[in-house]
C-alpha positions, 0 to 999 in steps of 0.5 A: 785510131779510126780506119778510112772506112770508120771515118766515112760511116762516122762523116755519113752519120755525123752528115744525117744527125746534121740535116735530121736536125737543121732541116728535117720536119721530123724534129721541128718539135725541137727547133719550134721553142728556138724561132718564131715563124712570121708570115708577111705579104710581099709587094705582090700580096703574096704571104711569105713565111720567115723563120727568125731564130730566137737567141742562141741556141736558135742560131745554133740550131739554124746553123748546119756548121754549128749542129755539124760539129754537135753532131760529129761529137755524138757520133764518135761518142756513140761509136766509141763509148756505147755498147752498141753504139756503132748501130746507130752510127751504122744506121745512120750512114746508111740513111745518109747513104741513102739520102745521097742516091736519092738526091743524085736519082732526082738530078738525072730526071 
């Protein structure tokens, strides 16, 4: 059974793997074969850019809940059954950790 402290750093990797893959550019490599990017004019002439997800792994792909439970599953696989694993799980929580301050540092300006 995991400990509070396991089961933090497990929420914290599990958050960054999430938002690594729903929203970071760092892999659009792997989002890009699952939407089509549309880009139209509004009423005011402005181009605007819409993201459509194509079929579902699209939707899942677009979906931080859907990814989320993914992404938990890996963790803990990682941090159970891979020799070293609890490194990336480790690194991971420490990015998460990271991203957090960031966003709260931005708030107070």
């Amino acid at each position: 059974m995991l400990n509070i402290f396991e089961f933090l750093l497990l929420g914290l990797a599990s958050f960054r793997l999430t938002r690594l893959i729903v929203r970071d550019y760092i892999m659009e490599w792997l989002r890009r074969p699952f939407i089509e990017v549309r880009i139209e004019k509004n009423e005011d002439g402005i181009e605007e850019e819409w993201i459509e997800p194509k079929g579902f792994i699209g939707e899942g792909l677009g979906c931080q809940w859907c990814v989320g439970v993914w992404s938990s599953l890996i963790m803990v696989f990682f941090y159970i059954m891979v020799p070293y694993g609890e490194w990336i799980v480790f690194i991971l929580a420490l990015a998460a950790l990271q991203s957090i301050i960031y966003s709260w540092s931005n708030l107070l300006e």
